[in-house]
PDBQT receptor file of N, H, CA, C and O in Angstrom, charges set to zero:
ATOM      1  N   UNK A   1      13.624   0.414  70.381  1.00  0.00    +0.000 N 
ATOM      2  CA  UNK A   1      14.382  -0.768  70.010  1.00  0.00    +0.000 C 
ATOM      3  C   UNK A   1      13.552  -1.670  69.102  1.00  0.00    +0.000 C 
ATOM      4  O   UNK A   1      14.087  -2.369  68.241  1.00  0.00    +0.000 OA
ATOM      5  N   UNK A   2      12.659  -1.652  69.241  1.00  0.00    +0.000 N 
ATOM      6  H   UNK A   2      12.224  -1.084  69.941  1.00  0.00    +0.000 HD
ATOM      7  CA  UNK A   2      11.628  -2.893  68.638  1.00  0.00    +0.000 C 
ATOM      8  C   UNK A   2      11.425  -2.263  66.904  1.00  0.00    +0.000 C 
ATOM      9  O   UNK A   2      11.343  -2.942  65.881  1.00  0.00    +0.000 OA
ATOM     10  N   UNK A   3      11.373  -0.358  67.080  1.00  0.00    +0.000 N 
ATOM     11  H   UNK A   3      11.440   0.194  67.911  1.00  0.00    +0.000 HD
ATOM     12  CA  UNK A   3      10.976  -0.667  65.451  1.00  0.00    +0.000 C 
ATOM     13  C   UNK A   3      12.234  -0.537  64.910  1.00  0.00    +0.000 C 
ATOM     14  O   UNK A   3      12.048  -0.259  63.725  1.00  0.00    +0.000 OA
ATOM     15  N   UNK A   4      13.480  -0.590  65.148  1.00  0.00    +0.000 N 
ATOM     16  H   UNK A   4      13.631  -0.816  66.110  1.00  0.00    +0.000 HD
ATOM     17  CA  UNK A   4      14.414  -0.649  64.773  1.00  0.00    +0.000 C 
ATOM     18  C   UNK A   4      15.231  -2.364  64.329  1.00  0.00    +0.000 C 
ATOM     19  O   UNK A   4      16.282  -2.626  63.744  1.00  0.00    +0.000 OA
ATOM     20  N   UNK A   5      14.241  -3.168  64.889  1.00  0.00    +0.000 N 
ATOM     21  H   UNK A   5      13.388  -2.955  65.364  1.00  0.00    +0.000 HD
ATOM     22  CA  UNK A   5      14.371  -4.536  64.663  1.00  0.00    +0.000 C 
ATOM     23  C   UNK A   5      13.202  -4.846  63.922  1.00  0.00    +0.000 C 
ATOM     24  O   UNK A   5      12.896  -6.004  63.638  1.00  0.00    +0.000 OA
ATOM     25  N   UNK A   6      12.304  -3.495  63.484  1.00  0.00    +0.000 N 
ATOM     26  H   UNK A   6      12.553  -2.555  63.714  1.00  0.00    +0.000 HD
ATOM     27  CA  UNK A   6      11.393  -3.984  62.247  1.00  0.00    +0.000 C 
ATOM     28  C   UNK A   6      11.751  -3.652  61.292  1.00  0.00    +0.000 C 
ATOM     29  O   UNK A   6      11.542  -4.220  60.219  1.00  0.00    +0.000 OA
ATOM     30  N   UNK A   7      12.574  -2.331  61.526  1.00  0.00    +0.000 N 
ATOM     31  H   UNK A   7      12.743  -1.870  62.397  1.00  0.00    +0.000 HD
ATOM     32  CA  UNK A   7      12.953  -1.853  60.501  1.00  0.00    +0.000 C 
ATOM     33  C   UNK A   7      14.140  -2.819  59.588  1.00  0.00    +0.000 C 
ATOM     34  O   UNK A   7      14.229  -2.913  58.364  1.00  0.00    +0.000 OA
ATOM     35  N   UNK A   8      14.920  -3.424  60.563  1.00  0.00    +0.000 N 
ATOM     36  H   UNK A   8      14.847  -3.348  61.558  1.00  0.00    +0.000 HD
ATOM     37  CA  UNK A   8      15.812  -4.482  59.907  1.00  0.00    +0.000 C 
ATOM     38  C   UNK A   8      15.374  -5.527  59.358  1.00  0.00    +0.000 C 
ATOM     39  O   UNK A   8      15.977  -5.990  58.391  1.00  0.00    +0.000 OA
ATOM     40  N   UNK A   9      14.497  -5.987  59.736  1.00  0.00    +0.000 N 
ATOM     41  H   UNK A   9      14.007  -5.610  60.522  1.00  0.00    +0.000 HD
ATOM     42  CA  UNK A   9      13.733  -7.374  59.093  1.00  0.00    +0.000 C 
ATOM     43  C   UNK A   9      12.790  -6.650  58.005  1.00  0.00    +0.000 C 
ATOM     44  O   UNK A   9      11.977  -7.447  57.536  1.00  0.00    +0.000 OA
ATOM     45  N   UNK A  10      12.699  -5.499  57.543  1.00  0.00    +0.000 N 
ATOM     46  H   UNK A  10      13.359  -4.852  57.924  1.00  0.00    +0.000 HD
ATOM     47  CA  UNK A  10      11.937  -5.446  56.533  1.00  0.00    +0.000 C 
ATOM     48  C   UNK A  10      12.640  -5.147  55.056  1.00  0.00    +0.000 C 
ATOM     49  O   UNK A  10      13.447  -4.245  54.830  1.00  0.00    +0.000 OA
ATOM     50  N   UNK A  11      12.165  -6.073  54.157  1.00  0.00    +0.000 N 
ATOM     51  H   UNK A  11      11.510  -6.805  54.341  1.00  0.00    +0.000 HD
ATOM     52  CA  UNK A  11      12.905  -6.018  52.450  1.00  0.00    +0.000 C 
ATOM     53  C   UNK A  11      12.144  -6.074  51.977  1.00  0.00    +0.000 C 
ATOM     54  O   UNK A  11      12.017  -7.021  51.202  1.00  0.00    +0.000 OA
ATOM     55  N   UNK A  12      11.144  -5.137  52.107  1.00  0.00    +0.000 N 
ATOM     56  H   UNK A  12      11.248  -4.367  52.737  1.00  0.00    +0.000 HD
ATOM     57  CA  UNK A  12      10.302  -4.280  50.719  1.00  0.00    +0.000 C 
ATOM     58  C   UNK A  12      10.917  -3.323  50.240  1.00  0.00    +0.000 C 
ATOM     59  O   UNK A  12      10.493  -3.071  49.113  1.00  0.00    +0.000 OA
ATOM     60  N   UNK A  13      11.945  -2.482  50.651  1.00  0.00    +0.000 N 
ATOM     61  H   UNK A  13      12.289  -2.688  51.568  1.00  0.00    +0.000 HD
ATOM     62  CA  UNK A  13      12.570  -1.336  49.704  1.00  0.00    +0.000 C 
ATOM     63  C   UNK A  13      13.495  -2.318  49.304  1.00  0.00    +0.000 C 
ATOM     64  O   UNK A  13      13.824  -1.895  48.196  1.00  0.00    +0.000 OA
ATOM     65  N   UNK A  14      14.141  -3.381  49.496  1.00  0.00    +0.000 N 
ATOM     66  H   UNK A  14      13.873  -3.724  50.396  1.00  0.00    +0.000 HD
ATOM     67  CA  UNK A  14      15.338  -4.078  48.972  1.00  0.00    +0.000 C 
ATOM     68  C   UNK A  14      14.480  -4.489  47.748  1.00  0.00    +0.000 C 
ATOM     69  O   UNK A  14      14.776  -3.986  46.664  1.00  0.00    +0.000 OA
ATOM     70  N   UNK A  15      13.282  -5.493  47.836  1.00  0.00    +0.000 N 
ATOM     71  H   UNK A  15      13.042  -5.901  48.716  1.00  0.00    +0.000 HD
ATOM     72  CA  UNK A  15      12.552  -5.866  46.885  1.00  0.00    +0.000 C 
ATOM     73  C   UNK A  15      12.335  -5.200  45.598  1.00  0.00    +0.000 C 
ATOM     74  O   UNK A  15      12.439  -5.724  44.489  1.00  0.00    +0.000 OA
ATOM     75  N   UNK A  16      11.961  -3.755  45.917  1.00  0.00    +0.000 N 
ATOM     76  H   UNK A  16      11.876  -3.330  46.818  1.00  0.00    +0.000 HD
ATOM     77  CA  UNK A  16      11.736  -2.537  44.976  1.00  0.00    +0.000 C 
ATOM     78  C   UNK A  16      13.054  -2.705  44.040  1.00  0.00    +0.000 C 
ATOM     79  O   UNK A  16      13.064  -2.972  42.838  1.00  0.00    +0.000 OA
ATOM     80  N   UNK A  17      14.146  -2.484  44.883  1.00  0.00    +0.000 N 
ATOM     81  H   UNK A  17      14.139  -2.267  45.859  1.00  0.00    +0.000 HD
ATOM     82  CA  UNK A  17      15.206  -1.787  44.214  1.00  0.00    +0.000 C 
ATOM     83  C   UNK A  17      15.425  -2.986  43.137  1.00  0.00    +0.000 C 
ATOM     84  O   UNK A  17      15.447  -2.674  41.947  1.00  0.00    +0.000 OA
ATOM     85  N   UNK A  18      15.586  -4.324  43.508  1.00  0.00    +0.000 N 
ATOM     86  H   UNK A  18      15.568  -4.578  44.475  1.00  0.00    +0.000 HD
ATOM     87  CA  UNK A  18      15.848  -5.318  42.736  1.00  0.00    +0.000 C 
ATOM     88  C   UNK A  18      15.007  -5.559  41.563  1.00  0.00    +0.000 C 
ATOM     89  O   UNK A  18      15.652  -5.953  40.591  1.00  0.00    +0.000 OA
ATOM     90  N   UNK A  19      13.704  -5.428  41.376  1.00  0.00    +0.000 N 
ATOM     91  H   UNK A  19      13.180  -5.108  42.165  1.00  0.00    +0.000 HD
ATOM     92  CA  UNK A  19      12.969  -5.172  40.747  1.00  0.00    +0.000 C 
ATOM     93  C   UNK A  19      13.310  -3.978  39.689  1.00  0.00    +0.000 C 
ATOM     94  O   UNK A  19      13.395  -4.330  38.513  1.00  0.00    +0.000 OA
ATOM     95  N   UNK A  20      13.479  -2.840  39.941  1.00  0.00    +0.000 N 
ATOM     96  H   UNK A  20      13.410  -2.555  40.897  1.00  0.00    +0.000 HD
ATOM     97  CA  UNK A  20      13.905  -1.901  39.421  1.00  0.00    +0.000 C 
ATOM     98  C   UNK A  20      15.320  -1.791  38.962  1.00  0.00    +0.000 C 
ATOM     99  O   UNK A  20      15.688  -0.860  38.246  1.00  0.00    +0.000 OA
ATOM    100  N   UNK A  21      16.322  -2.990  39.479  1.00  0.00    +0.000 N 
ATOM    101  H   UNK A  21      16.022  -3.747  40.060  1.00  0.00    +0.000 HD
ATOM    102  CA  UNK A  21      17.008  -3.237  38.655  1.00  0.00    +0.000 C 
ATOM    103  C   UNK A  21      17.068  -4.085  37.533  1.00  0.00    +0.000 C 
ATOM    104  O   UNK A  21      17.721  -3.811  36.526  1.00  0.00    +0.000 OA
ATOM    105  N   UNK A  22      16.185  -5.442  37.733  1.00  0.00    +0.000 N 
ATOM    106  H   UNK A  22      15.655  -5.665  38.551  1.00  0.00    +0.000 HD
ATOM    107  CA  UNK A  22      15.695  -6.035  36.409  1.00  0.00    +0.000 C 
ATOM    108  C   UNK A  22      14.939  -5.071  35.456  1.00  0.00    +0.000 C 
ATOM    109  O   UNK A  22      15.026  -5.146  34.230  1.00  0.00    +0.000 OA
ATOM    110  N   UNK A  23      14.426  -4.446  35.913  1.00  0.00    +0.000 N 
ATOM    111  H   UNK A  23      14.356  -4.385  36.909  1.00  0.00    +0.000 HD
ATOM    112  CA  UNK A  23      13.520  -3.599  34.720  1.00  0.00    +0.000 C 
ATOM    113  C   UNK A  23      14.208  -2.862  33.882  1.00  0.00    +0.000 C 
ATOM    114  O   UNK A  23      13.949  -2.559  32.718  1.00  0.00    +0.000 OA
ATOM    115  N   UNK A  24      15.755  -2.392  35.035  1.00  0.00    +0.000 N 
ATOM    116  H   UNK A  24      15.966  -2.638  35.981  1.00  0.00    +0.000 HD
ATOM    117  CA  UNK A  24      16.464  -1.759  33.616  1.00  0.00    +0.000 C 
ATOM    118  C   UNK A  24      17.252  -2.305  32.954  1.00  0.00    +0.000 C 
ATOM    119  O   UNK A  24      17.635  -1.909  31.853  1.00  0.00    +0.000 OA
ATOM    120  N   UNK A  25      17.684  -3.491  33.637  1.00  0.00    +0.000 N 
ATOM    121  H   UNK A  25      17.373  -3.812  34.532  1.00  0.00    +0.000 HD
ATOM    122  CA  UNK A  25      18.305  -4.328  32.537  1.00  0.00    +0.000 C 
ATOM    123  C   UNK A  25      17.500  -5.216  31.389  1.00  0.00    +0.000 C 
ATOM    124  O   UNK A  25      17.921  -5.692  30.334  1.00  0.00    +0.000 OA
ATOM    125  N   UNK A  26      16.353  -5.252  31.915  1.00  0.00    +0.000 N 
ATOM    126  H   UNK A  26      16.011  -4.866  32.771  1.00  0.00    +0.000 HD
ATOM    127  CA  UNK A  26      15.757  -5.864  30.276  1.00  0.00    +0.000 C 
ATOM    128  C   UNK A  26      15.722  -4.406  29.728  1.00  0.00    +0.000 C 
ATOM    129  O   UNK A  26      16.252  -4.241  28.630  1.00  0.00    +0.000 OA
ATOM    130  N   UNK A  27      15.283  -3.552  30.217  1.00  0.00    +0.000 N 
ATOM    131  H   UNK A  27      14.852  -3.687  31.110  1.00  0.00    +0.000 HD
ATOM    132  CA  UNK A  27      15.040  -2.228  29.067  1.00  0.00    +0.000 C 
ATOM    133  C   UNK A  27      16.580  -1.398  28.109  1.00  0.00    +0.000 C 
ATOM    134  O   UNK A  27      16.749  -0.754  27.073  1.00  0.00    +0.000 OA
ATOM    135  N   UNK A  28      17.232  -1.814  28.997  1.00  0.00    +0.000 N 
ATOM    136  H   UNK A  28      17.094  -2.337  29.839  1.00  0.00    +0.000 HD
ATOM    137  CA  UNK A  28      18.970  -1.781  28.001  1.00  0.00    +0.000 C 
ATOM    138  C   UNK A  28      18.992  -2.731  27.268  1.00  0.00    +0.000 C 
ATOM    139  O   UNK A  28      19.194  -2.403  26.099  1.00  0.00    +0.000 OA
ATOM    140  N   UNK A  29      18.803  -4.387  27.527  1.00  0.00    +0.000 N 
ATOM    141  H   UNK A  29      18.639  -4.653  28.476  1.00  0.00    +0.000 HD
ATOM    142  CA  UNK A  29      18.529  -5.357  26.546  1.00  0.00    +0.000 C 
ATOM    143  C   UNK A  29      17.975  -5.185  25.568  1.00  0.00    +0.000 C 
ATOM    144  O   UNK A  29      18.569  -5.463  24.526  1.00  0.00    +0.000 OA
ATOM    145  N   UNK A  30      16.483  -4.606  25.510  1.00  0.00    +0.000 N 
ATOM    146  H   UNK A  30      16.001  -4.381  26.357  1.00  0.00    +0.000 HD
ATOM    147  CA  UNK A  30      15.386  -4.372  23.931  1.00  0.00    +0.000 C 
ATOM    148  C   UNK A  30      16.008  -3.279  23.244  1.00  0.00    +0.000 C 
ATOM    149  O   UNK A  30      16.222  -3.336  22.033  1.00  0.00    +0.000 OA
ATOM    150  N   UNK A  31      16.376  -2.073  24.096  1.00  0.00    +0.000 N 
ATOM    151  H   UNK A  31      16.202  -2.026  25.079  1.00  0.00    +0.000 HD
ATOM    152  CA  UNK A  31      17.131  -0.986  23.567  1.00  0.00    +0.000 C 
ATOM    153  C   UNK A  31      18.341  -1.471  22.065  1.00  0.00    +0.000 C 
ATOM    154  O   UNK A  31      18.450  -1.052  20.912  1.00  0.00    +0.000 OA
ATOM    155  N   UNK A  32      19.068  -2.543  22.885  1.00  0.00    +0.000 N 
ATOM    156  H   UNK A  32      18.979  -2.884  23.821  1.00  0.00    +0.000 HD
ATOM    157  CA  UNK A  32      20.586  -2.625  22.372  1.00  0.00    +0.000 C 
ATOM    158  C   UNK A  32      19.894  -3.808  21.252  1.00  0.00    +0.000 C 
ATOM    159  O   UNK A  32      20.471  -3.973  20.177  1.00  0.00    +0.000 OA
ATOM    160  N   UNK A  33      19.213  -4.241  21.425  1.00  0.00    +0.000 N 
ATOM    161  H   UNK A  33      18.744  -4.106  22.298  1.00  0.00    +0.000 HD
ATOM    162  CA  UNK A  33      18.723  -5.029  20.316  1.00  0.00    +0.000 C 
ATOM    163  C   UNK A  33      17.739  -4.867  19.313  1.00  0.00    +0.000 C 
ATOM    164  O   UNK A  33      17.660  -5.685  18.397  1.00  0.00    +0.000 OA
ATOM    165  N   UNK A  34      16.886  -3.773  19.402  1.00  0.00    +0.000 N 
ATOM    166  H   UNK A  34      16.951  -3.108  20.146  1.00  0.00    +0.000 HD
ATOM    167  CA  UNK A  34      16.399  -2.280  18.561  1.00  0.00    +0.000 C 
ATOM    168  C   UNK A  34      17.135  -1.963  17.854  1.00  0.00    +0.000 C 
ATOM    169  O   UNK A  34      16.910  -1.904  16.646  1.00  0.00    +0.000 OA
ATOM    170  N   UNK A  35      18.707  -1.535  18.627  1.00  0.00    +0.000 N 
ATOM    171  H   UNK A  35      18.890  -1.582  19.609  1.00  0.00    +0.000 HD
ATOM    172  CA  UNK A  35      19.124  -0.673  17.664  1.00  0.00    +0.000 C 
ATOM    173  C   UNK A  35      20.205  -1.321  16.609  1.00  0.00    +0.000 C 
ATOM    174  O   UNK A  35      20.873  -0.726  15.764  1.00  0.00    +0.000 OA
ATOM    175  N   UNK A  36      20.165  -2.934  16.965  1.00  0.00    +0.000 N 
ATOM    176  H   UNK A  36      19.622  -3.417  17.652  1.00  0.00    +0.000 HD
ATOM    177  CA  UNK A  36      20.656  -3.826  16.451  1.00  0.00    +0.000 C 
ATOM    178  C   UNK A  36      19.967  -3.989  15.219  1.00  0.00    +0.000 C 
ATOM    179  O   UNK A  36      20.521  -3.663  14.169  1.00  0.00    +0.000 OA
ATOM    180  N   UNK A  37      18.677  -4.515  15.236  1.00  0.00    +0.000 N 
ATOM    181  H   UNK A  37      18.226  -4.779  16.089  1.00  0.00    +0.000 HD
ATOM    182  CA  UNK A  37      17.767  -4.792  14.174  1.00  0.00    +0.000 C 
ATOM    183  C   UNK A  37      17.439  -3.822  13.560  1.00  0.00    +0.000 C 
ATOM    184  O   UNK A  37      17.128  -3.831  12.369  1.00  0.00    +0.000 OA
ATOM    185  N   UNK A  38      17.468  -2.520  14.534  1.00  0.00    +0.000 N 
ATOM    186  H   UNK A  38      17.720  -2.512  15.502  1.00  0.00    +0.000 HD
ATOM    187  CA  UNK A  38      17.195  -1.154  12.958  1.00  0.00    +0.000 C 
ATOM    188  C   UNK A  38      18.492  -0.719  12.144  1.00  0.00    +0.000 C 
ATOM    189  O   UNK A  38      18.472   0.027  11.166  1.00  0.00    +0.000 OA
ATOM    190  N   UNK A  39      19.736  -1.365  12.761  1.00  0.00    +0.000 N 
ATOM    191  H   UNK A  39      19.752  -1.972  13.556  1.00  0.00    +0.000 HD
ATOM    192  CA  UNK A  39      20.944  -1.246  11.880  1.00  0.00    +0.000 C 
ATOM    193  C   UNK A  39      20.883  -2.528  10.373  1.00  0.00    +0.000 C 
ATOM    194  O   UNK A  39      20.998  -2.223   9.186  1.00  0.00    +0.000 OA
ATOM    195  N   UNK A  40      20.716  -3.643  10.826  1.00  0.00    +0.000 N 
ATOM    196  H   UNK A  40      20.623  -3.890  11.790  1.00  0.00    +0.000 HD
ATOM    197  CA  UNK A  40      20.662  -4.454   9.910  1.00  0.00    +0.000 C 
ATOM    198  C   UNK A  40      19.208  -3.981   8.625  1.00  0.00    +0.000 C 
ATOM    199  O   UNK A  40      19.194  -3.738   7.419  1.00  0.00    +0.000 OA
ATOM    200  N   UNK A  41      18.463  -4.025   9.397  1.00  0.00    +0.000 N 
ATOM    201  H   UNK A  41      18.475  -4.222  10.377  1.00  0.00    +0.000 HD
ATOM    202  CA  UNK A  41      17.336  -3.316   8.429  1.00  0.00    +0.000 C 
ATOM    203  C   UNK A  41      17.870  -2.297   7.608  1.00  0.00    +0.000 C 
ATOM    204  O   UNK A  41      17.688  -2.412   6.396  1.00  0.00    +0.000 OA
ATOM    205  N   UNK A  42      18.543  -1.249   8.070  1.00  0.00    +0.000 N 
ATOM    206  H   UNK A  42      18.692  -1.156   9.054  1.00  0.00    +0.000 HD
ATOM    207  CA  UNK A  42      18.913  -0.150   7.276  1.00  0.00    +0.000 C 
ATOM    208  C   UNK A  42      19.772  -1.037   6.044  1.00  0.00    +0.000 C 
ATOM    209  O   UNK A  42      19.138  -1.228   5.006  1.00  0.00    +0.000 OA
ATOM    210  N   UNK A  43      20.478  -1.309   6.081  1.00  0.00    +0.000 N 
ATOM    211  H   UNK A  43      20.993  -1.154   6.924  1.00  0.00    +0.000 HD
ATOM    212  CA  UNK A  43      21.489  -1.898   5.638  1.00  0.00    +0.000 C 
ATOM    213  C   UNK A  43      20.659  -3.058   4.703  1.00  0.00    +0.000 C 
ATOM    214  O   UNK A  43      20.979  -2.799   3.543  1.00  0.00    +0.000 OA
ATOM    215  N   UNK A  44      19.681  -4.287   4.705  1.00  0.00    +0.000 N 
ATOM    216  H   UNK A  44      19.421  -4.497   5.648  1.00  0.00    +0.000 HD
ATOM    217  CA  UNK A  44      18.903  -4.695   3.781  1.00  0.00    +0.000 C 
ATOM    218  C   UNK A  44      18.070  -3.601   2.891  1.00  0.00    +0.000 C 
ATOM    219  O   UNK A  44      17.773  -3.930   1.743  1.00  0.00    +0.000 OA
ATOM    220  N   UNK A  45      17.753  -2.545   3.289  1.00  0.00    +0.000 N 
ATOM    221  H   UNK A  45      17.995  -2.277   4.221  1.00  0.00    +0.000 HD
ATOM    222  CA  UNK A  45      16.731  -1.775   2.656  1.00  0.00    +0.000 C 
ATOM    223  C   UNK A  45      17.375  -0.891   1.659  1.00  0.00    +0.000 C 
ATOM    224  O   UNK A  45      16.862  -0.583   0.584  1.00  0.00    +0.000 OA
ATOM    225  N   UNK A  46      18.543  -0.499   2.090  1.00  0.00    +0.000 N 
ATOM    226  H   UNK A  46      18.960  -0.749   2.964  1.00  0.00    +0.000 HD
ATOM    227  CA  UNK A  46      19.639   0.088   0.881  1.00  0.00    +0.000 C 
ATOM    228  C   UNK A  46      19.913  -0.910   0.227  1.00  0.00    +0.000 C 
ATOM    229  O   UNK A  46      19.575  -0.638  -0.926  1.00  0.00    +0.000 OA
ATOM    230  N   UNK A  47      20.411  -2.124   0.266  1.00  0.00    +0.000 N 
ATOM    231  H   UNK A  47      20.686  -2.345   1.202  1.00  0.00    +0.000 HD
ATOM    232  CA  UNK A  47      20.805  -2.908  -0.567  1.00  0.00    +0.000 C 
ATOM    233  C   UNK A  47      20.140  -3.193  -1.254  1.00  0.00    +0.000 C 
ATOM    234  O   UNK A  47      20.606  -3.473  -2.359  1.00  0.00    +0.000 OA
ATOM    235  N   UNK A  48      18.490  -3.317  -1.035  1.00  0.00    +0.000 N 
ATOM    236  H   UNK A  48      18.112  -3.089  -0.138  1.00  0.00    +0.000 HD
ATOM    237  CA  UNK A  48      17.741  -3.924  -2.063  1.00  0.00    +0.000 C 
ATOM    238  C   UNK A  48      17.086  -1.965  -2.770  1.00  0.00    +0.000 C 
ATOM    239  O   UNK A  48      16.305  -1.750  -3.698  1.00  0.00    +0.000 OA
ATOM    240  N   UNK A  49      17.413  -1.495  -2.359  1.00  0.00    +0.000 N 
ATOM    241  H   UNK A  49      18.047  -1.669  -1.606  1.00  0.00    +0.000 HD
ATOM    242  CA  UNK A  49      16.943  -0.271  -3.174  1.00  0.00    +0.000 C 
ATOM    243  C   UNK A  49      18.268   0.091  -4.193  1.00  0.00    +0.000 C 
ATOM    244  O   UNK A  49      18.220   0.754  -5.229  1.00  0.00    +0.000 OA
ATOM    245  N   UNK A  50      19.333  -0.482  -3.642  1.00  0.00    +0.000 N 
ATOM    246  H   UNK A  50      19.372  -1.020  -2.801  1.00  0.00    +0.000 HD
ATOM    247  CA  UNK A  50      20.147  -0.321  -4.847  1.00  0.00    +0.000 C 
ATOM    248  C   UNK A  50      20.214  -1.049  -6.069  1.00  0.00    +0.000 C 
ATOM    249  O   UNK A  50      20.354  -0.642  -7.222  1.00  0.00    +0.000 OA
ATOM    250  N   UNK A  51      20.063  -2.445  -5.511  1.00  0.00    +0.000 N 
ATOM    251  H   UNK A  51      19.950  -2.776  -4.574  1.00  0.00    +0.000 HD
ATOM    252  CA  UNK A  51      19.116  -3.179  -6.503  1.00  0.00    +0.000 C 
ATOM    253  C   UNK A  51      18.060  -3.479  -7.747  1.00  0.00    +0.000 C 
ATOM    254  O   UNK A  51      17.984  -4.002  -8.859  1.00  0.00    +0.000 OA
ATOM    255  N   UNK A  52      17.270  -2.733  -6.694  1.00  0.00    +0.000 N 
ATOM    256  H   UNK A  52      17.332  -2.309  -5.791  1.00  0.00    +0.000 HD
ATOM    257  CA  UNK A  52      16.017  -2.228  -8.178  1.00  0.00    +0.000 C 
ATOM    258  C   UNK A  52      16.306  -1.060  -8.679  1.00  0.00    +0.000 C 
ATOM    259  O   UNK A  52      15.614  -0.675  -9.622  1.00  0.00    +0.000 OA
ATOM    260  N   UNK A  53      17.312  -0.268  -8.220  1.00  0.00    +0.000 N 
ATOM    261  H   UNK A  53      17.874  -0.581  -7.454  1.00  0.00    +0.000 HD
ATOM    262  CA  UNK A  53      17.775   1.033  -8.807  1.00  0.00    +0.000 C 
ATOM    263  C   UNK A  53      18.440   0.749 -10.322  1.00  0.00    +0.000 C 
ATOM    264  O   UNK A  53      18.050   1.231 -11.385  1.00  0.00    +0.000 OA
ATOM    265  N   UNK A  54      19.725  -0.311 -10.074  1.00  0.00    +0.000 N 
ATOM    266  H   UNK A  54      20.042  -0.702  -9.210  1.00  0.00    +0.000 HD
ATOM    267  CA  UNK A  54      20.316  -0.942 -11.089  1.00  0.00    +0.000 C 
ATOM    268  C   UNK A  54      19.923  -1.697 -11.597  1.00  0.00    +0.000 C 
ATOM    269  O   UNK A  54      20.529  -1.874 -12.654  1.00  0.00    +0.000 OA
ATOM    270  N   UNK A  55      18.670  -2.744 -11.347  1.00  0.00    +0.000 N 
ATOM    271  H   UNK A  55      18.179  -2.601 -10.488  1.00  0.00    +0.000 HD
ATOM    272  CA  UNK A  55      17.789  -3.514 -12.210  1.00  0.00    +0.000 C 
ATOM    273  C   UNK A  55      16.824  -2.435 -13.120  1.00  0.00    +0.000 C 
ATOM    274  O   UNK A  55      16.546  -2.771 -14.271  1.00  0.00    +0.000 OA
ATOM    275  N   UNK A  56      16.334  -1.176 -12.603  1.00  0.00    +0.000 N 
ATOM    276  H   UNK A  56      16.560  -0.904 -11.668  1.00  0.00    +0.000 HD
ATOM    277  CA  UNK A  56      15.411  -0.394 -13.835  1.00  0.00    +0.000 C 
ATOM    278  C   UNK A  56      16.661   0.224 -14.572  1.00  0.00    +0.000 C 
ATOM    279  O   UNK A  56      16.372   0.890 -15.566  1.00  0.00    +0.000 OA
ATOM    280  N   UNK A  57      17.685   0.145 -14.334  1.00  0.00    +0.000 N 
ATOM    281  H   UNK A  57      17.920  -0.397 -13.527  1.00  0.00    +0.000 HD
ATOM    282  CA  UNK A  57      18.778   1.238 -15.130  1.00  0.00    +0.000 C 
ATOM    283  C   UNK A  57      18.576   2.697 -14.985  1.00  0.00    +0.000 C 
ATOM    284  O   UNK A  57      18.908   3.595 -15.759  1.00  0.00    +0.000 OA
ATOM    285  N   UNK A  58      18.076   2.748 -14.049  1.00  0.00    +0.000 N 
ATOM    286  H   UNK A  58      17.807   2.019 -13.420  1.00  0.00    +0.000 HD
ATOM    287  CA  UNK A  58      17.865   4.379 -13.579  1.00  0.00    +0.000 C 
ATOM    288  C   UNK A  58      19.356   4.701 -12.747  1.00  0.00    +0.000 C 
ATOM    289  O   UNK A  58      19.849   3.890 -11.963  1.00  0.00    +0.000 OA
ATOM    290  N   UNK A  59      19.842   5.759 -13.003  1.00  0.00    +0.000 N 
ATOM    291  H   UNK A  59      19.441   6.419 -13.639  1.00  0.00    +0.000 HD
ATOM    292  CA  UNK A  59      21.336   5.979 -12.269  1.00  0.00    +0.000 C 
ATOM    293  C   UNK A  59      21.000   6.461 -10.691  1.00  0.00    +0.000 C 
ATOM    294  O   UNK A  59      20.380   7.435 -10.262  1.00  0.00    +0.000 OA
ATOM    295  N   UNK A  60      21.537   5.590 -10.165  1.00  0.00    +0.000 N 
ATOM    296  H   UNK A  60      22.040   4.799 -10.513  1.00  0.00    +0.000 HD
ATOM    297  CA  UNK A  60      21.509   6.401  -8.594  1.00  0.00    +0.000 C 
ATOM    298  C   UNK A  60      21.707   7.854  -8.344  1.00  0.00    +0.000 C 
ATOM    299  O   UNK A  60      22.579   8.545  -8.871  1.00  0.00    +0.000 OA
ATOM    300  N   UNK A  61      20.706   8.296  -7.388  1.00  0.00    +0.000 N 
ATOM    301  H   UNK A  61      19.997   7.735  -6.960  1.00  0.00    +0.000 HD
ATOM    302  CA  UNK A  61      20.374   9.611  -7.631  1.00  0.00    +0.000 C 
ATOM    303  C   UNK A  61      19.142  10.088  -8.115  1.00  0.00    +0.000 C 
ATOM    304  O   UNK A  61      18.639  10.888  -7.326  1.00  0.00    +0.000 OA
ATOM    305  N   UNK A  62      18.433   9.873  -9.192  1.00  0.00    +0.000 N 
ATOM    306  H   UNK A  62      18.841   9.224  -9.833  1.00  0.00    +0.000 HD
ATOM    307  CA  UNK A  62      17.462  10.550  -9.475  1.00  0.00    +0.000 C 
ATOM    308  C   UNK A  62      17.169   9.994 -11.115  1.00  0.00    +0.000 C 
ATOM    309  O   UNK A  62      16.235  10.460 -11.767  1.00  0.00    +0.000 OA
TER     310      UNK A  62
């Protein structure tokens, strides 16, 4: 009876789990905002390469 009333009063595996659920929610957070900022990046880096493409008068492509 007694370790069964330790076993209830103890929240170190509750602790864990909660923990381990913040961890994956910031790590979906940086994820989704990675792939946020490497979309916009893509998207400045073509634009300005199209840019100096049509500023030297070289035809896109080659």
């Amino acid at each position: 009876m007694n370790m069964l009333k330790k076993f209830a009063k103890d929240e170190s595996g509750a602790t864990a789990i909660e923990y381990g659920l913040i961890a994956a929610l910031i790590a979906i957070a940086i994820i989704a905002g990675a792939r946020t900022i490497g979309q916009q990046l893509s998207t400045l880096f073509t634009n300005i390469g199209s840019t100096l493409t049509t500023a030297n008068g070289t035809p896109t492509g080659g």
